[in-house]
N, C-alpha and C positions, 0 to 999 in steps of 0.2 A: 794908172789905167794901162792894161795891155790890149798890144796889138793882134787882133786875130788873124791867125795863121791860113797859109791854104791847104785844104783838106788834103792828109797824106793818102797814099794810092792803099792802103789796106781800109782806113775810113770810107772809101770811098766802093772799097768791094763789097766793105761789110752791109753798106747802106743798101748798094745794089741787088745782094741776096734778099736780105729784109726787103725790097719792095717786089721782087720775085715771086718772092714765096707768100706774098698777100696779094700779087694778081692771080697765080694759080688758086689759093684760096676761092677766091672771089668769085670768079669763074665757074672752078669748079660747083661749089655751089649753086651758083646761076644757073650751068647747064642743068642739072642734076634736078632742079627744082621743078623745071621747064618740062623737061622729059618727062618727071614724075606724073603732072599734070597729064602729060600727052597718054601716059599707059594705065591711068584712073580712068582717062575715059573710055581706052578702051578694053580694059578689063571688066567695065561697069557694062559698056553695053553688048560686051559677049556673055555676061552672066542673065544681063535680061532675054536675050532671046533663046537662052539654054532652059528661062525659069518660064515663059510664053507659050515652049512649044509643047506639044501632047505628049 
């Protein structure tokens, strides 16, 4: 049975990027998702009063 080591400093960058680069992910996403919602609605209801008026 071996003894586990402590994480060397490149393990430890490499992890650091990988969790980086999946909260940008995440986010990204999230904001994106958010926004989209917010310009559905209103692009939805500047077409209804483009389609309402005379």
């Amino acid at each position: 049975m071996t003894i586990p080591r402590e994480p060397t400093g490149r393990a430890v960058g490499v992890w650091g990027v990988a969790v980086a680069v999946y909260l940008i992910a995440f986010f990204h996403r999230t904001s994106l998702g958010v926004a989209a919602l917010d310009a559905q609605d209103r692009f939805a209801r500047a077409r209804t009063r483009r389609l309402t008026r005379p």
